[in-house]
N, CA, C and O atoms as CSV, one atom per row, in Angstrom:
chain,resi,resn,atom,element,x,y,z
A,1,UNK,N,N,53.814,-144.851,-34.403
A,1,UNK,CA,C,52.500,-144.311,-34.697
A,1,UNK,C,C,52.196,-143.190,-33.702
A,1,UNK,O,O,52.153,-143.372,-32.485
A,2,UNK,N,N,51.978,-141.964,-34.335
A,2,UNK,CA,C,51.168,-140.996,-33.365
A,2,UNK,C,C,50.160,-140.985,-32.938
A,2,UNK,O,O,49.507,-141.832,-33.547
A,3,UNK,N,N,49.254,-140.253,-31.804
A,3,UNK,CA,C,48.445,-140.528,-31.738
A,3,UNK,C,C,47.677,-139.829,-32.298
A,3,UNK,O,O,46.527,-139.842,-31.861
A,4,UNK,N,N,47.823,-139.412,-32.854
A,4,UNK,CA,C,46.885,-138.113,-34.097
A,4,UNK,C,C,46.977,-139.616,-35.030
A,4,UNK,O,O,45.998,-140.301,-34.733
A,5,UNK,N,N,47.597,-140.106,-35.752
A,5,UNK,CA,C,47.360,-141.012,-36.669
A,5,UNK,C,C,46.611,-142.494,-35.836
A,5,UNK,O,O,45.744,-143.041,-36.518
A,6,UNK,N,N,46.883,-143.104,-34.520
A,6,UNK,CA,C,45.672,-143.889,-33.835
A,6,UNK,C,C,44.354,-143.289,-33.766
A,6,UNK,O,O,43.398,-144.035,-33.550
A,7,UNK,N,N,44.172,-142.047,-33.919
A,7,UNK,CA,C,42.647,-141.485,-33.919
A,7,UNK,C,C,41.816,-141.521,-34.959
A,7,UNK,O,O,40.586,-141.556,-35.000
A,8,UNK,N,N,42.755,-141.505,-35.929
A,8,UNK,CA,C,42.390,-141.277,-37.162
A,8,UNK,C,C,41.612,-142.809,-37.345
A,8,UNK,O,O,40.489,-142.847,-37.849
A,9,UNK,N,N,42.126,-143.738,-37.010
A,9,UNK,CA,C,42.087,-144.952,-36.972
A,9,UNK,C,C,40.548,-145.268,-36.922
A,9,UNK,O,O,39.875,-146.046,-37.598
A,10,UNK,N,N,40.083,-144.095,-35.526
A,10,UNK,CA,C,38.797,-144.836,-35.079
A,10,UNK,C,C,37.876,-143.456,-36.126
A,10,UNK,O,O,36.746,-143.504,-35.639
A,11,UNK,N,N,37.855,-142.718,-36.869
A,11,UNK,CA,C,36.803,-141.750,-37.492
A,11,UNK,C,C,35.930,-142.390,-38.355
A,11,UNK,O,O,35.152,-141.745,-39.058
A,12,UNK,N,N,36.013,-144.148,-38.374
A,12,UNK,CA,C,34.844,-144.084,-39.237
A,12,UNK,C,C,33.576,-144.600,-38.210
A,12,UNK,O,O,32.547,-145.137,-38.621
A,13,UNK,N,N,33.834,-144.364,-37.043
A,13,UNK,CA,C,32.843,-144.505,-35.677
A,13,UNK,C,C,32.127,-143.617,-35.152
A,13,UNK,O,O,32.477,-142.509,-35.557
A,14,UNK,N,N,31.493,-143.587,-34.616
A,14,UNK,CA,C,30.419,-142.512,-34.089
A,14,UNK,C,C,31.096,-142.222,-33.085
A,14,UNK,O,O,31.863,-143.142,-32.803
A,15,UNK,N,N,31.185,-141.125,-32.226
A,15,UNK,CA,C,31.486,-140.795,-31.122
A,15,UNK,C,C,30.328,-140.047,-30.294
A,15,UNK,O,O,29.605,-139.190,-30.802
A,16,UNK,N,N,30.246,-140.451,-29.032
A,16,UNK,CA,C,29.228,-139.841,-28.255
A,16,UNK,C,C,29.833,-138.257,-27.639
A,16,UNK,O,O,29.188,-137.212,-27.557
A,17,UNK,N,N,31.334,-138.509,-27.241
A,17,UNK,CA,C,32.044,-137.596,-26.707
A,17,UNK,C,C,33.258,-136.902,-27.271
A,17,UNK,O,O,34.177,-137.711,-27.401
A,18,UNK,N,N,33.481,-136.049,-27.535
A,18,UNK,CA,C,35.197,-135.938,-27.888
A,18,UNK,C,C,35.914,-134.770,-26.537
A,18,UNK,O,O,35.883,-133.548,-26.392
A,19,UNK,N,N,36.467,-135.815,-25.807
A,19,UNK,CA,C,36.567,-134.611,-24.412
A,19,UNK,C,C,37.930,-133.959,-24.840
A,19,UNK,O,O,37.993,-132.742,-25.018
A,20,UNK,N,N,38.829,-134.633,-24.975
A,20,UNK,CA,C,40.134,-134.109,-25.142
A,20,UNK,C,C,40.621,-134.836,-25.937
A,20,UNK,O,O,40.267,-135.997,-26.145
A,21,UNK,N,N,41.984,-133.914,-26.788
A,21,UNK,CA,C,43.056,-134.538,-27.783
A,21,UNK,C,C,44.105,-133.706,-27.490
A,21,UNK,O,O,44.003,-132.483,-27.580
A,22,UNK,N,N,45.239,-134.342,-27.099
A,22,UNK,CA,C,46.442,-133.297,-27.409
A,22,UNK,C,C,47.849,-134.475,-28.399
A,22,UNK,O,O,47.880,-135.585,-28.930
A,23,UNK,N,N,48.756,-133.355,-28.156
A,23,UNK,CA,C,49.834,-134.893,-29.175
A,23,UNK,C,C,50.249,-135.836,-27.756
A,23,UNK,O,O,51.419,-136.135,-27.993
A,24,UNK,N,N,49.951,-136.347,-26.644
A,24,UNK,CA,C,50.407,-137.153,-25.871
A,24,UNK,C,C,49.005,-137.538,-24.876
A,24,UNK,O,O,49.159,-138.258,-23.890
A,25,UNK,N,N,47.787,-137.044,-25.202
A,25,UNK,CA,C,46.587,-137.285,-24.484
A,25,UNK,C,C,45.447,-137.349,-25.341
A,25,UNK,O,O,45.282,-136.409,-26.119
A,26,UNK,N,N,44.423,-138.536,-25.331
A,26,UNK,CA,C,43.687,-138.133,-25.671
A,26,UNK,C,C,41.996,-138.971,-24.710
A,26,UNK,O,O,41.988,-140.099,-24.216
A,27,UNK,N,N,40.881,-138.051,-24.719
A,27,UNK,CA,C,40.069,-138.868,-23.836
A,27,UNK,C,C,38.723,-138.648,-24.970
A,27,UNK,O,O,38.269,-137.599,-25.426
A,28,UNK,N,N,38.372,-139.843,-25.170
A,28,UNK,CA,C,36.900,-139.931,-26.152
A,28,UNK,C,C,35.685,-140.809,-25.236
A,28,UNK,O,O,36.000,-141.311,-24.157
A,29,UNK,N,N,34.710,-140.895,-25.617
A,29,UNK,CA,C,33.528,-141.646,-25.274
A,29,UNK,C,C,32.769,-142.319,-26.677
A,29,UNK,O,O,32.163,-141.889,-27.658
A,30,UNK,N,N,33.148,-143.492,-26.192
A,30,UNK,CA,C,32.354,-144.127,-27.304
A,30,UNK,C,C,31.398,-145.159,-27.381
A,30,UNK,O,O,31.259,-145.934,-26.435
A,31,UNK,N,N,30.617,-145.264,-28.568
A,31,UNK,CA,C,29.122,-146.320,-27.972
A,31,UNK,C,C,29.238,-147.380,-28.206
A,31,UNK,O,O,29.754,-147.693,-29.279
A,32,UNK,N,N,28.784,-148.409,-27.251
A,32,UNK,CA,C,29.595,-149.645,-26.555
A,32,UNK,C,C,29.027,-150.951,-28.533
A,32,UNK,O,O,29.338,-152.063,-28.959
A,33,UNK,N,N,28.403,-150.147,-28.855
A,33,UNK,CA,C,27.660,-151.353,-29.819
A,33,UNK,C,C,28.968,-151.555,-30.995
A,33,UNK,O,O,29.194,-152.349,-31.908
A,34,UNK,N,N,29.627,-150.425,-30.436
A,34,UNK,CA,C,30.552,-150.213,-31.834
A,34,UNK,C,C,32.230,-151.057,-31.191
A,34,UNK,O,O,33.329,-150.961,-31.737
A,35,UNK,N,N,31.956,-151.692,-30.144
A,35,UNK,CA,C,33.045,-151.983,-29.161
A,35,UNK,C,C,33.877,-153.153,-29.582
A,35,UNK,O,O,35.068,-153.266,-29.294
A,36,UNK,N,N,33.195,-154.005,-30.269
A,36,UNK,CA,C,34.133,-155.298,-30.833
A,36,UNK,C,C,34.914,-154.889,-31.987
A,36,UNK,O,O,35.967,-155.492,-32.191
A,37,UNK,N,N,34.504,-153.806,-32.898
A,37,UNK,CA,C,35.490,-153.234,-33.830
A,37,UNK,C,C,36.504,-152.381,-33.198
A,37,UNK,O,O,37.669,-152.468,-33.586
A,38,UNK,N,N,36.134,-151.451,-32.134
A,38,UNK,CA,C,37.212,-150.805,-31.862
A,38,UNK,C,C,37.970,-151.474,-31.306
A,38,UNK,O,O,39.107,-151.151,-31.648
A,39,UNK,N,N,37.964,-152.674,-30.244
A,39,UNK,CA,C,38.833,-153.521,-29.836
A,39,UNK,C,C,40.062,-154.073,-30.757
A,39,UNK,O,O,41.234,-154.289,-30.447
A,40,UNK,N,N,39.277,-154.245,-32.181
A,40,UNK,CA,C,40.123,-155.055,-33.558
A,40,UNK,C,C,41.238,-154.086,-33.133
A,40,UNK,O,O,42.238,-154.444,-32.510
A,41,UNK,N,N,41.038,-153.114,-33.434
A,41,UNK,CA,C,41.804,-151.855,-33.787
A,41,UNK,C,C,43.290,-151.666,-32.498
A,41,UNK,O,O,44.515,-151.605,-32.599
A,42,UNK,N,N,42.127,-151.622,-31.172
A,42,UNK,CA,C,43.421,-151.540,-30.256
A,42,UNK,C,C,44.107,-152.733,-30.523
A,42,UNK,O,O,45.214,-152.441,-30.977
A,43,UNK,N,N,43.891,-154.377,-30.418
A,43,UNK,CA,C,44.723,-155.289,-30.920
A,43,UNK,C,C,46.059,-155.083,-31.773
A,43,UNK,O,O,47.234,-155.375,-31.547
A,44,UNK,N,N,45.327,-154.380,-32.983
A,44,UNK,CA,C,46.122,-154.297,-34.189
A,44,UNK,C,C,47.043,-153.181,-33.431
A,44,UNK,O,O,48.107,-153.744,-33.173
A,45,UNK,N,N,47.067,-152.178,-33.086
A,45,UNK,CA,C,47.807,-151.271,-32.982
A,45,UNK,C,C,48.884,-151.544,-31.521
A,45,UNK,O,O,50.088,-151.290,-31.539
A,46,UNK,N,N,48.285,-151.996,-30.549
A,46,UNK,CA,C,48.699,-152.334,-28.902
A,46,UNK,C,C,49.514,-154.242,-29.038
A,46,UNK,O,O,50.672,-154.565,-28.774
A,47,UNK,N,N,48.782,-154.809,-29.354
A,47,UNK,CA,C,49.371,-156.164,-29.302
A,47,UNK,C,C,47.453,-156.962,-28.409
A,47,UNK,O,O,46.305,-156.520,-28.383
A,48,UNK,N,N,47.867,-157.754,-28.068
A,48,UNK,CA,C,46.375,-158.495,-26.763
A,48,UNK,C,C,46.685,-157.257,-26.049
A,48,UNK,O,O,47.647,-156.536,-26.319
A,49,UNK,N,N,45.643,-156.996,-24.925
A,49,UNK,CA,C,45.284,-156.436,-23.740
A,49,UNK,C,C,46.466,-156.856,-22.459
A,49,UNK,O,O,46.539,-158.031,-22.099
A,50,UNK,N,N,47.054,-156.154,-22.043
A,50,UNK,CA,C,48.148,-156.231,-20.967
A,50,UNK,C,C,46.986,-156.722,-19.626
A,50,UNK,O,O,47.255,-157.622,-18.831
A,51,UNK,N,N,45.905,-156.052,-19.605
A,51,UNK,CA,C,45.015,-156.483,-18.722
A,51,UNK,C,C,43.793,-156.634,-19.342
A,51,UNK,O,O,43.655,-155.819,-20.254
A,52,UNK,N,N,42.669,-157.521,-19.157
A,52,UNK,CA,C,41.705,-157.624,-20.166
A,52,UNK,C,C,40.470,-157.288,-18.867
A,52,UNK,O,O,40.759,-157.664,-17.731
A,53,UNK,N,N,39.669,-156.868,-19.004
A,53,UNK,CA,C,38.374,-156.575,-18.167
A,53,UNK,C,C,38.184,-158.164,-17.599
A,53,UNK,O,O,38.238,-159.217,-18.234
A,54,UNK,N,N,37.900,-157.886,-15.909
A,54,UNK,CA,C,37.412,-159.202,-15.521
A,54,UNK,C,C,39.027,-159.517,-15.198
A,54,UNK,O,O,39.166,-160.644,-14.723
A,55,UNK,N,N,40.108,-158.871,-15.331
A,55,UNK,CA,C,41.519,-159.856,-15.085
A,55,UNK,C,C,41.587,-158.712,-13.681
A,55,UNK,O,O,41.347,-157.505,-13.678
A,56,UNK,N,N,42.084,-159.785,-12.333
A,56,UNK,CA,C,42.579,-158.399,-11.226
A,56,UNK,C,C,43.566,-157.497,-11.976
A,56,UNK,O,O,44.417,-157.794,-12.815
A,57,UNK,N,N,43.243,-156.381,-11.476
A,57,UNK,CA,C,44.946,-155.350,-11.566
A,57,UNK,C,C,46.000,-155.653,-10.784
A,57,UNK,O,O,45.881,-156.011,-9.612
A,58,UNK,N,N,47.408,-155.490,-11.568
A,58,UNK,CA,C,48.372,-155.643,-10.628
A,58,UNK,C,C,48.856,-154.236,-10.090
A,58,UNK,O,O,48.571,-153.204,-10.698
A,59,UNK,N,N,49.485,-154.237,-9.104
A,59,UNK,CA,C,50.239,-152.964,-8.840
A,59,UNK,C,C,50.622,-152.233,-9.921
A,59,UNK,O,O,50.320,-151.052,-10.094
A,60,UNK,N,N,51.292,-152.914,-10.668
A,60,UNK,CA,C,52.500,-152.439,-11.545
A,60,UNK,C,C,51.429,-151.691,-12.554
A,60,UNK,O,O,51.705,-150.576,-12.997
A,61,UNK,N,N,49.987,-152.466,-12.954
A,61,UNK,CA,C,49.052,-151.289,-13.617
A,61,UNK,C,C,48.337,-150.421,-13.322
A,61,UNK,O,O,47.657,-149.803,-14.140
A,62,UNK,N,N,48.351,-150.221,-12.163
A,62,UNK,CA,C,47.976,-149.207,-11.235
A,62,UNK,C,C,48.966,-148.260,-11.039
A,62,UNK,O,O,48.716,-147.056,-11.093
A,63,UNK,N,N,50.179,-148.746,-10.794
A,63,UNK,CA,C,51.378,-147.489,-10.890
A,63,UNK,C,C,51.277,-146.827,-11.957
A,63,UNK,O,O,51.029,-145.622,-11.931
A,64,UNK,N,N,51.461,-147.543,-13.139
A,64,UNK,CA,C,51.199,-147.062,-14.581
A,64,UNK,C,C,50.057,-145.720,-14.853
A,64,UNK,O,O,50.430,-144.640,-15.310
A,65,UNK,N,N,48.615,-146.027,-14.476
A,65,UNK,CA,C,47.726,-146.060,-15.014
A,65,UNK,C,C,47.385,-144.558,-13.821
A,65,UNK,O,O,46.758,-143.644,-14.356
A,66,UNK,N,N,47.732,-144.372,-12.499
A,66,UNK,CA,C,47.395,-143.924,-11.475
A,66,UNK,C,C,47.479,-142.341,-11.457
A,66,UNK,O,O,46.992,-141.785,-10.472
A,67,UNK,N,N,47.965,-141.678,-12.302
A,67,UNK,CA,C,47.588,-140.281,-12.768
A,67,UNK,C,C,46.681,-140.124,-13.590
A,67,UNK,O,O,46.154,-139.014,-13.656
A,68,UNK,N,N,46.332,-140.972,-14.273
A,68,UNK,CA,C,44.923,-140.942,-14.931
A,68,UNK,C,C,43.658,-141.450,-14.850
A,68,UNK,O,O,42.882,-141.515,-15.804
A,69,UNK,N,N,43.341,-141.950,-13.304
A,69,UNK,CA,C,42.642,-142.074,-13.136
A,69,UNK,C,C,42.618,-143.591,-12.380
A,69,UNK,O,O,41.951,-143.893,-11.390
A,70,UNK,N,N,43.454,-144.365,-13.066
A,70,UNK,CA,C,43.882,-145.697,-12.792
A,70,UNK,C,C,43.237,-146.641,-13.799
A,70,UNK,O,O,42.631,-146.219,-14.784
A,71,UNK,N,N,43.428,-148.266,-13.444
A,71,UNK,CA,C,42.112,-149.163,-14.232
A,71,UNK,C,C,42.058,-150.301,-13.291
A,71,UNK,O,O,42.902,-151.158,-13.028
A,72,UNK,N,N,41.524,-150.211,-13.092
A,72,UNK,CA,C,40.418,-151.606,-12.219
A,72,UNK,C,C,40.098,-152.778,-12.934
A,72,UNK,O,O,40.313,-152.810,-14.146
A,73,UNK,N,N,39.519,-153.935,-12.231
A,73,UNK,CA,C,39.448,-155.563,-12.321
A,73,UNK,C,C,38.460,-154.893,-13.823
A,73,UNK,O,O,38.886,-155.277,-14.913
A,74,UNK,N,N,37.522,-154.182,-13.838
A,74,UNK,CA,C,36.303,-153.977,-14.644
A,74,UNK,C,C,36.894,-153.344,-15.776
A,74,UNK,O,O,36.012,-153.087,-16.594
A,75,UNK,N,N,37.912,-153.022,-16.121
A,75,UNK,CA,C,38.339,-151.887,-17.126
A,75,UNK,C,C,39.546,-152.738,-17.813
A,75,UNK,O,O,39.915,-153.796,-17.303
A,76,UNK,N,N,40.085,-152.269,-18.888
A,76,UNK,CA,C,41.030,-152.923,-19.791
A,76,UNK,C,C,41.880,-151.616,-20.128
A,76,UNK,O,O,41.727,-150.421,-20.382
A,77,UNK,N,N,42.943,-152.656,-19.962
A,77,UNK,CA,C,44.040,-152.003,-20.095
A,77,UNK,C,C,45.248,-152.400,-21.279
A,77,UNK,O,O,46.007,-153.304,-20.931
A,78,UNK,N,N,45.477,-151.811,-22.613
A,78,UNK,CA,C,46.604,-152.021,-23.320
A,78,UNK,C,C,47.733,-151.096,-23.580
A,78,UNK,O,O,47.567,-149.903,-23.838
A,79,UNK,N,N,48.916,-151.700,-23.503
A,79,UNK,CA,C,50.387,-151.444,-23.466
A,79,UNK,C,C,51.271,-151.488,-24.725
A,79,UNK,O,O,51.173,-152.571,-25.301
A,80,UNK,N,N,52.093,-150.629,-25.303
A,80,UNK,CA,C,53.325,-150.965,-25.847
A,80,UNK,C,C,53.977,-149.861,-25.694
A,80,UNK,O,O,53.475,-148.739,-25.627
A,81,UNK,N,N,55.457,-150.222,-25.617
A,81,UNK,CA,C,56.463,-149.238,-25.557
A,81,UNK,C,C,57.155,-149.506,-27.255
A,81,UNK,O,O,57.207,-150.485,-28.000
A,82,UNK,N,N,57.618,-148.062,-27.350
A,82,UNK,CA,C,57.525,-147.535,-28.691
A,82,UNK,C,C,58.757,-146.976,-29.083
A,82,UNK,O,O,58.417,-146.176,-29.954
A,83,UNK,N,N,60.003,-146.910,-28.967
A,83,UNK,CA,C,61.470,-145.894,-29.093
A,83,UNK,C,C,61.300,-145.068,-27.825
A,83,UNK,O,O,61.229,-143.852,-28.001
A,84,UNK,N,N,61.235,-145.441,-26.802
A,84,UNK,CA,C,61.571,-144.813,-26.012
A,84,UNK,C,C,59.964,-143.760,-24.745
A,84,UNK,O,O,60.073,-142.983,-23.796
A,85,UNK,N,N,58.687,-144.368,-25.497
A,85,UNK,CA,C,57.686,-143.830,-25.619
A,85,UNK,C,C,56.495,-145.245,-25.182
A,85,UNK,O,O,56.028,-146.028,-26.008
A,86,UNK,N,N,56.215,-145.254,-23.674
A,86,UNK,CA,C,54.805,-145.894,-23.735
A,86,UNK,C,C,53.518,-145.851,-23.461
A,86,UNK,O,O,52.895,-145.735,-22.406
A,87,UNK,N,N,53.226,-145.954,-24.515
A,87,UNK,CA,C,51.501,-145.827,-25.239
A,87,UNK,C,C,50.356,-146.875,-24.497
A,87,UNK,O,O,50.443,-148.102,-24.436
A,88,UNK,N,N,49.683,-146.345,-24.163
A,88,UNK,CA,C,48.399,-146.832,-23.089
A,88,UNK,C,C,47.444,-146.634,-23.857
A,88,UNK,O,O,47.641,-146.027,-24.909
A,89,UNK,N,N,46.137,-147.115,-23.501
A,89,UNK,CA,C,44.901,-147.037,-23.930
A,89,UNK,C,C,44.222,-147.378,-22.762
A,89,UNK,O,O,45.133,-148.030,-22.251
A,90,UNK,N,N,43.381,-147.429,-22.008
A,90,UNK,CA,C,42.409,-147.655,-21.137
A,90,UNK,C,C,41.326,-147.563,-21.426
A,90,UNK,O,O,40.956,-146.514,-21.952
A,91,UNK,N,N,40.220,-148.833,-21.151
A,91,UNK,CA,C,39.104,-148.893,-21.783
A,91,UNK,C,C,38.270,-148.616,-20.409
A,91,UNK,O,O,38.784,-149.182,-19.444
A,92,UNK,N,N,37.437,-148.086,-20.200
A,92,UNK,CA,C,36.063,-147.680,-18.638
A,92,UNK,C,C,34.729,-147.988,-19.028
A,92,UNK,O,O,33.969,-147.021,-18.972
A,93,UNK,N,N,34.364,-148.774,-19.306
A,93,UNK,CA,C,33.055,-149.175,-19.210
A,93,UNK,C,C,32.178,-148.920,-18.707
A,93,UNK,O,O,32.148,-149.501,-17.622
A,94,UNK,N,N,30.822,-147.949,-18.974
A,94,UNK,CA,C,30.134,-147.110,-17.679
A,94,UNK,C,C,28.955,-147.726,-17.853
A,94,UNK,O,O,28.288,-148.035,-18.840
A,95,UNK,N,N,28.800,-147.877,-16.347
A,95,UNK,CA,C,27.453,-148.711,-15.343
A,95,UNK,C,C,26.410,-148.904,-16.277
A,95,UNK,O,O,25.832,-149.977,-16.107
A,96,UNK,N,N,25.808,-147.941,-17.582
A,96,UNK,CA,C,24.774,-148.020,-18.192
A,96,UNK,C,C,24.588,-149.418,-19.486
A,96,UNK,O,O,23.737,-150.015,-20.146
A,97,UNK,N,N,25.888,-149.360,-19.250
A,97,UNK,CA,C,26.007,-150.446,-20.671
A,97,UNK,C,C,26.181,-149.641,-22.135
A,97,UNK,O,O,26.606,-150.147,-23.174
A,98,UNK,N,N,25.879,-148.685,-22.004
A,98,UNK,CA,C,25.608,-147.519,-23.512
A,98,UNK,C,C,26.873,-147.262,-23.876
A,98,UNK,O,O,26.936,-147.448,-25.091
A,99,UNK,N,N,28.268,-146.816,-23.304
A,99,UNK,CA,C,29.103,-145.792,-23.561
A,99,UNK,C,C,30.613,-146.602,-23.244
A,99,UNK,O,O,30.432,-147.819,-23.254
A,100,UNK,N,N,31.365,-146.401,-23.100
A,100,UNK,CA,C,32.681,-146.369,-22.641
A,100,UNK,C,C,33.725,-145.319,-22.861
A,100,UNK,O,O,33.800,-144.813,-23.981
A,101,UNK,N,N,34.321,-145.039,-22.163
A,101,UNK,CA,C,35.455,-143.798,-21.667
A,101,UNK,C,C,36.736,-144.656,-21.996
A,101,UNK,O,O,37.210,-145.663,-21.469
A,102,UNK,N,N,37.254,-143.595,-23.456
A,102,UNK,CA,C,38.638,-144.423,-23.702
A,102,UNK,C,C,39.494,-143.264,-23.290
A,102,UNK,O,O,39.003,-142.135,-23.275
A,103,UNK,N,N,41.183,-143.546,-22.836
A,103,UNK,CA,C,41.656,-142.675,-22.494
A,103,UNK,C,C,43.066,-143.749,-23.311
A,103,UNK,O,O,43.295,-144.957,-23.380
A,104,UNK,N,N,43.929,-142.137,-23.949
A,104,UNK,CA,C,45.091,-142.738,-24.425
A,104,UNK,C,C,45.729,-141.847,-24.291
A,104,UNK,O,O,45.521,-140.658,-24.532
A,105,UNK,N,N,47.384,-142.877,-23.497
A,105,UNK,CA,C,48.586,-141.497,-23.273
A,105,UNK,C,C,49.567,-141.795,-23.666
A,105,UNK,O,O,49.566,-143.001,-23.911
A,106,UNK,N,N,50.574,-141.282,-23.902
A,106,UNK,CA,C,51.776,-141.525,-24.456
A,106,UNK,C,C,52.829,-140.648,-23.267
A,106,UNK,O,O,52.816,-139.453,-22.973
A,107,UNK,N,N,53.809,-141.906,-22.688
A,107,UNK,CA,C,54.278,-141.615,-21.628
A,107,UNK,C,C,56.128,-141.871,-22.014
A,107,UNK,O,O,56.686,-142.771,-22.641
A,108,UNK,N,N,56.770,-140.424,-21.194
A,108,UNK,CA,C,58.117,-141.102,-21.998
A,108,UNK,C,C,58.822,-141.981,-20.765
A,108,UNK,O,O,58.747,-142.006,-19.536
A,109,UNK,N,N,59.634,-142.771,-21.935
A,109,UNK,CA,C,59.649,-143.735,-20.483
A,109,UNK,C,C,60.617,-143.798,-19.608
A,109,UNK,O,O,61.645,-144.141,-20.193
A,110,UNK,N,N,60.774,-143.651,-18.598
A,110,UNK,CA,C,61.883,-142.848,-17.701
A,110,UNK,C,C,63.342,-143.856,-17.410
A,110,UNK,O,O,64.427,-143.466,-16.979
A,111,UNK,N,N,63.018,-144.983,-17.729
A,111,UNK,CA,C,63.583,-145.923,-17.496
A,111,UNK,C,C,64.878,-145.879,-18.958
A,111,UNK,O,O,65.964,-146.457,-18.920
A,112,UNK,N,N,64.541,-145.337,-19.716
A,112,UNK,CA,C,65.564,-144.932,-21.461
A,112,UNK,C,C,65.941,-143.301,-21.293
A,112,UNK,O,O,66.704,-142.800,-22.119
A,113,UNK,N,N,65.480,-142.625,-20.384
A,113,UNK,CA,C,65.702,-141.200,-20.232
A,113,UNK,C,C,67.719,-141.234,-20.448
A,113,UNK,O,O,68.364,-140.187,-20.387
């Protein structure tokens, strides 16, 4: 799955933000009321949450995650590797309760290089 076709995924949602899209990045803001459906979605597409909000971070998702910003005990984090390709999502939850900052990358994976 590309991530032009995971985006597509979420258009029948409102978006507060559309900061960036490229074919290996993309960063949206979205409103938190709409958050248990978009979750369905990462499920369906990611597998469960590699880290779920409220779980500590380990190193190893912090190594991962640490050019983009990282993800913390408060933030969620989902994983799959894909042919050679792994796909992140990071969920940021902001202080207001209103919004959340999703960020999705597609990383090649150096380890199949």
């Amino acid at each position: 799955m590309t991530l032009k076709e995971i985006i597509e995924r979420f258009t029948i949602f409102d978006l507060y933000e559309k900061r960036v899209i490229t074919d290996d990045y993309a960063e949206l803001v979205f409103y938190n009321k709409d958050l248990d459906e978009w979750s369905k979605i990462f499920v369906d597409i990611f597998g469960p949450a590699k880290k779920p909000k409220g779980v500590k971070t380990t190193q190893e998702d912090l190594d991962l995650t640490n050019n983009y910003g990282g993800v913390y005990d408060s933030q969620t984090l989902f994983k799959k590797e894909d042919n050679g390709v792994i796909k992140i999502a990071m969920l940021w939850p902001w202080q207001s309760g209103d919004y959340t900052t999703l960020k999705i990358i597609f990383l090649k994976n150096k380890t199949e290089a």
